[in-house]
C-alpha positions as CSV (number, residue, x, y, z in Angstrom):
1,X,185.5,-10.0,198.7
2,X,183.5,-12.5,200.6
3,X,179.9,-12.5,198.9
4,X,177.7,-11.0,202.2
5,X,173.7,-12.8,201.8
6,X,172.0,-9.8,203.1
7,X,168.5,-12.2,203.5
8,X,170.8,-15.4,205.4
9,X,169.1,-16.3,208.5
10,X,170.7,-17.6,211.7
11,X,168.6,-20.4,212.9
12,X,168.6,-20.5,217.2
13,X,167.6,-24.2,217.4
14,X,166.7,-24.1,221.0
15,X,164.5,-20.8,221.1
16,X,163.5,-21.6,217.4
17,X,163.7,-18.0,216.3
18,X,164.8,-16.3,213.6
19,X,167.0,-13.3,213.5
20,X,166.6,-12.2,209.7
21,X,168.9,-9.1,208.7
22,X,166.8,-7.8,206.1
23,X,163.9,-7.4,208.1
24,X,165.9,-5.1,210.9
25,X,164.3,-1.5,210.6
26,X,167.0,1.1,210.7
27,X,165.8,2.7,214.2
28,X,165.6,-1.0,215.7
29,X,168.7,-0.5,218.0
30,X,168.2,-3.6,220.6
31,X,168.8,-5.6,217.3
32,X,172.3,-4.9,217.7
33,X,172.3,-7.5,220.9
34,X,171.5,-10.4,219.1
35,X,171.2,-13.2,222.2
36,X,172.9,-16.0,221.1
37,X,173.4,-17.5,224.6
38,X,171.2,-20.4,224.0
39,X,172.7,-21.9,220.8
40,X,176.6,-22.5,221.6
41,X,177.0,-23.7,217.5
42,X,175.3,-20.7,216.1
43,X,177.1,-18.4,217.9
44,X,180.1,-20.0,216.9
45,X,179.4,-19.9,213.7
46,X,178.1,-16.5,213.3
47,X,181.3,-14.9,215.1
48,X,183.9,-16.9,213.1
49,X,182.1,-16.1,209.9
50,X,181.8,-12.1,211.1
51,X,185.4,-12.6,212.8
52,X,187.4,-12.6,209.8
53,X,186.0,-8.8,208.4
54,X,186.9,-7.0,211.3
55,X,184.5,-5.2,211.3
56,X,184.9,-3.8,215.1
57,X,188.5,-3.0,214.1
58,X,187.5,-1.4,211.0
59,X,185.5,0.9,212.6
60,X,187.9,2.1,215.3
61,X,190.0,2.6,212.9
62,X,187.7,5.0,210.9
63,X,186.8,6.8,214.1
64,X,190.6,7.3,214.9
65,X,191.4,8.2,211.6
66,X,188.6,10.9,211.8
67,X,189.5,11.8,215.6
68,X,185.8,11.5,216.8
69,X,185.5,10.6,220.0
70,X,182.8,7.5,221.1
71,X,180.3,10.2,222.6
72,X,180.4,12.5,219.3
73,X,180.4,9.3,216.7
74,X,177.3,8.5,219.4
75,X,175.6,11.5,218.8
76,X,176.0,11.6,214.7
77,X,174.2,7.6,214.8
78,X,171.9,7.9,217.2
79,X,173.8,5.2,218.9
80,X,175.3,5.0,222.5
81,X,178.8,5.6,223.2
82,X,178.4,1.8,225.2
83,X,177.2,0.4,222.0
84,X,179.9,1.7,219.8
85,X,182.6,0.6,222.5
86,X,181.2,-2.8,222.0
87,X,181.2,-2.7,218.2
88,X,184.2,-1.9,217.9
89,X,185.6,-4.5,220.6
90,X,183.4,-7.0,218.6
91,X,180.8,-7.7,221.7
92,X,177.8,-6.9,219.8
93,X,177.2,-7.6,216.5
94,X,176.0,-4.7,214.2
95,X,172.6,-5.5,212.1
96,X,173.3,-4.2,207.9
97,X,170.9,-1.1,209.1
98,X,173.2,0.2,212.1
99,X,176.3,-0.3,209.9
100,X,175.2,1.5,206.8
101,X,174.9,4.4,209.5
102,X,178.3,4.7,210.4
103,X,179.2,4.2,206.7
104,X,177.4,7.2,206.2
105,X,179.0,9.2,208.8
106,X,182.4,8.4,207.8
107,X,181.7,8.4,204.3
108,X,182.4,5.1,203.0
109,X,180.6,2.7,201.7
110,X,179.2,-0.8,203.3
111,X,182.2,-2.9,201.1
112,X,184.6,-1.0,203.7
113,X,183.8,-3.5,206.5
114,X,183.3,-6.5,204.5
115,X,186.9,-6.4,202.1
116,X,189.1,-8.2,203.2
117,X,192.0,-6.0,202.5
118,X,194.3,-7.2,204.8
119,X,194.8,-10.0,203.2
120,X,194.8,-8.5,199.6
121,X,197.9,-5.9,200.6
122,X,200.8,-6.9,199.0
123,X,204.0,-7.1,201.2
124,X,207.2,-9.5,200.0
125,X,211.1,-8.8,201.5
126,X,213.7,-10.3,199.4
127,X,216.8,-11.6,201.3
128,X,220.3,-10.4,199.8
129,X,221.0,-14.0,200.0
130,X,218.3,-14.9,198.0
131,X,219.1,-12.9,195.3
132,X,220.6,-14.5,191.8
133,X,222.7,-12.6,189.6
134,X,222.2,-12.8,185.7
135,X,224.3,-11.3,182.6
136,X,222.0,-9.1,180.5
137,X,223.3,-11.9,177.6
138,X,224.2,-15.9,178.7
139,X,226.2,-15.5,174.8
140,X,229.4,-12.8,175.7
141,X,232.0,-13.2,177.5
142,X,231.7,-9.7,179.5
143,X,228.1,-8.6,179.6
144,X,226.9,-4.9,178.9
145,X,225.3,-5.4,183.1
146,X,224.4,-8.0,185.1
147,X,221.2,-7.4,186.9
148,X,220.2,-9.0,190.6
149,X,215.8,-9.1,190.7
150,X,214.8,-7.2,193.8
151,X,211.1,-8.3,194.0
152,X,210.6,-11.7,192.5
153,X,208.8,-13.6,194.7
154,X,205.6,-11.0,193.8
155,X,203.1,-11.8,191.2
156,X,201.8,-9.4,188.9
157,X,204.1,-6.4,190.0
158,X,203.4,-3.2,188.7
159,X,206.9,-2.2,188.6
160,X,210.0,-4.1,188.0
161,X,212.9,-3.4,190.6
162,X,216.3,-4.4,190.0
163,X,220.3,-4.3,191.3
164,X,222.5,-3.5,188.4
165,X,226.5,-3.8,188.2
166,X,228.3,-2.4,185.0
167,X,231.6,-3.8,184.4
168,X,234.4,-2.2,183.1
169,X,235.0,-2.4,179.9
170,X,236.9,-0.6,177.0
171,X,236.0,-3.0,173.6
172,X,233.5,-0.4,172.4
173,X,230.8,-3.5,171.8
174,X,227.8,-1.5,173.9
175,X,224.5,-3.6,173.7
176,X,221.7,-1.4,172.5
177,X,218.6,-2.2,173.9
178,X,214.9,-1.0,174.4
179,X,211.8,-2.0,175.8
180,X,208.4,-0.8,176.9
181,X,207.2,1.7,178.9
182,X,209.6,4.0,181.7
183,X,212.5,3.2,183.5
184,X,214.4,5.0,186.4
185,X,218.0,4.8,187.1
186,X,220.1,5.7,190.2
187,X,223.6,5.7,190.4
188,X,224.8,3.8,193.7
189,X,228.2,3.8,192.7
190,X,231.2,4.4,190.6
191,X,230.4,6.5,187.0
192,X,228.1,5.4,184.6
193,X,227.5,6.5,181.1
194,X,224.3,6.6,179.1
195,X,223.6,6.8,175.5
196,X,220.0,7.6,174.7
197,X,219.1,9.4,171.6
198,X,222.2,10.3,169.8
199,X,224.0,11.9,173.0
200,X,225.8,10.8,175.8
201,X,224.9,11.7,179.7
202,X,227.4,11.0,182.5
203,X,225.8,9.9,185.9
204,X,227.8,10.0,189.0
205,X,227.3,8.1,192.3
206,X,223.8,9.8,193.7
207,X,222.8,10.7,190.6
208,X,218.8,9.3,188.7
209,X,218.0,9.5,185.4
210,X,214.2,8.8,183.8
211,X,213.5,8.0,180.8
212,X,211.0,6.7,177.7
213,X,212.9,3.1,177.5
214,X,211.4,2.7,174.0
215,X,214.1,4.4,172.5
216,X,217.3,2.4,172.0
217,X,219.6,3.3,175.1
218,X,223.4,1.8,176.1
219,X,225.2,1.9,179.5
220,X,229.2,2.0,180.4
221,X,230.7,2.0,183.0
222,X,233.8,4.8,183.0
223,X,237.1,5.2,184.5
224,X,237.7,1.5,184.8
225,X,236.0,0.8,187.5
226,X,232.4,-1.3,188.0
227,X,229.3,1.0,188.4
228,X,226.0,-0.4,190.5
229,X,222.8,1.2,189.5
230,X,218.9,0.8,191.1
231,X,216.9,0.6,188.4
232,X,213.1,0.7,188.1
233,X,211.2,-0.3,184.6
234,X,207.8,0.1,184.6
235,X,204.8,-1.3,182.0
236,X,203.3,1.6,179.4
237,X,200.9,3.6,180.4
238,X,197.5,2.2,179.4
């Protein structure tokens, strides 16, 4: 989040005014129409600074959302329906007083309009050629799976999201393995076996499975014939 200086002035050289936000009483609605028509450079500045919050489009979106209409959201602020139209289509700009109004009436607090949560939504496609595929072990000659990542160009993921393919394989050298926190399996193809806990569970293509992946688990694929698996692992729960 941008750091917002509620007590920042913007200086109109030519008119030598100030127009200071903290000193904007709440009912002060000509504020709103701050006339920057004399100072090309502070306008500038001022709308590219404001420009990348939003704000107009952050508040249509609220009164969408909420399906109030200009001349209702109008009558809740004390506020024409003109003045909202030109809020939200970022002709005016909205002093902190008139904001925290509409925060009220939708509910939400003044850090709504000033995140910048566009840019912190987190949104990556993997390409099937991008993909790699990896042996659960670089050491055997046939692998217990080999596993494609599904999301590694993120950072920080909160899940882990993979393609697995279980070879065939009738050696009876299953690979137990465990690690932290949950993972989910679904069966995209072929019939998969799974040892967890002493007992053996047979998955068919379209079939999930979630589990505590603490606990030493195997996989085999059955019938001679590769299975593919989605699987999910997640961290522990804090």
């Amino acid at each position: 989040m941008k750091e917002i200086t509620i007590t920042e002035t913007v200086n109109l050289r030519h008119t030598e005014t100030e127009f200071t936000v903290n000193k904007i009483e709440a009912d002060d609605l000509t504020a709103d129409k701050v006339d920057l028509s004399e100072s090309e450079s502070s306008e500038r500045t001022l709308r590219r600074s404001l420009a990348a919050y939003e704000i107009g489009k952050k508040l249509r979106q609220l009164r969408l959302k909420k399906k109030i209409a200009l001349v209702d959201l109008g009558k809740h602020t004390g506020l024409s329906a003109s003045m909202l139209s030109q809020l939200e289509n970022g002709k005016l700009v909205p002093t902190l007083p008139t904001l925290a109004r509409i925060a009220m009436v939708f509910d939400v607090g003044l850090d709504h309009f000033f995140a910048d949560k566009r840019r912190t939504r987190m949104f990556s496609v993997v390409r099937a050629g991008e993909r790699i595929k990896f042996p659960d072990r670089a050491d055997v000659t046939i692998p217990s799976y080999y596993f494609e990542c599904l999301a590694f160009h993120v950072q920080d993921k909160s899940l882990q999201a993979y393609l697995a393919e279980f070879p065939a394989r009738d050696d009876g050298k299953d690979m137990e393995h465990a690690h932290e926190g949950a993972e989910f399996l679904h069966v995209l193809a072929g019939t998969l076996s799974i040892h967890y806990q002493d007992e053996e569970h047979i998955l068919n293509a379209g079939d999930s499975v979630y589990f505590d992946a603490s606990e030493p688990h195997t996989y085999r694929a059955l019938n001679g014939v590769n299975s593919k698996a989605l699987v999910i692992t997640t961290p522990p729960r804090p």
